[in-house]
N, C-alpha and C positions, 0 to 999 in steps of 0.2 A: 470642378467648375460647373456651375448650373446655369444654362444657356434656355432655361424654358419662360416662354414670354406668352401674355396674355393681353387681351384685350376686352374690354365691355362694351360691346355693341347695345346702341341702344335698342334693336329690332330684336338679333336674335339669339340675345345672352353672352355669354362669358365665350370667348374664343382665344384657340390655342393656338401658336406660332407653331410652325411645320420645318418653316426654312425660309432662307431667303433666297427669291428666284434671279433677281437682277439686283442692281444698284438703284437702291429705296424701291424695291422692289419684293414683296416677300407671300407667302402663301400661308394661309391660315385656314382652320376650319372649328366646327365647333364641339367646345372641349368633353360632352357627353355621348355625343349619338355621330359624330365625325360622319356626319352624311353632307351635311352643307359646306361647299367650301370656298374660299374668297380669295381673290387675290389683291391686298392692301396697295395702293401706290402713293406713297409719299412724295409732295411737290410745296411750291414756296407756297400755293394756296392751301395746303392744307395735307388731307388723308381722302382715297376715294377708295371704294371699295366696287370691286366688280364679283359677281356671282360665276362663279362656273362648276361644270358639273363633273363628279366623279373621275369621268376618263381623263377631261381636260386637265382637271388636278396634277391627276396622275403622269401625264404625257409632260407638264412642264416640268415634274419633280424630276424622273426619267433623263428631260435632259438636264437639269442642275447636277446629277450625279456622274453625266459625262461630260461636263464642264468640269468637276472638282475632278474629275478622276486623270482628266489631261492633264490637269494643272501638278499634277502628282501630290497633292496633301490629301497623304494615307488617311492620317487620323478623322479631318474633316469626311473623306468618304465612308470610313466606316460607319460613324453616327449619322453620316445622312440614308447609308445604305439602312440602317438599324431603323430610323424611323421611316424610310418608304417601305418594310418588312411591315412593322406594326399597322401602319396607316392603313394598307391597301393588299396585306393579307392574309 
């Protein structure tokens, strides 16, 4: 199953889905240099994107992984542990 999602920002190029941190709620960064990274919010107006920096990223992803990892879906933790591995070190 391929779960990899992208985006065309028109600022700052082609961005790559990470995960999703809430409900219409997901983290993205971008798909070369994964220095910038955004967190997308889906709502009836539209897509907004907020800028946050590295740690912050980092800190929500953190908790998404002890969110899934309560919930006990093994499978979903491992792939998300797998890309917080790659992402961040």
């Amino acid at each position: 199953m391929n779960t990899e999602s992208y985006f065309n920002h028109p600022t700052f190029g082609m961005l790559f889905r990470i995960c999703e941190l809430e409900d219409k709620q997901e983290l993205f960064t971008t798909l070369y240099a994964q220095r910038l990274f955004f967190i997308v919010n889906q709502d009836a107006n539209g897509m907004s994107f907020e800028s946050v920096t590295r740690m912050d990223a980092r800190l929500k992803m953190e908790n998404r992984l002890r969110q899934v990892r309560r919930s006990g879906a093994m499978a979903e933790f491992q792939v998300l542990q797998a890309l917080f591995k790659r992402t961040f070190q």
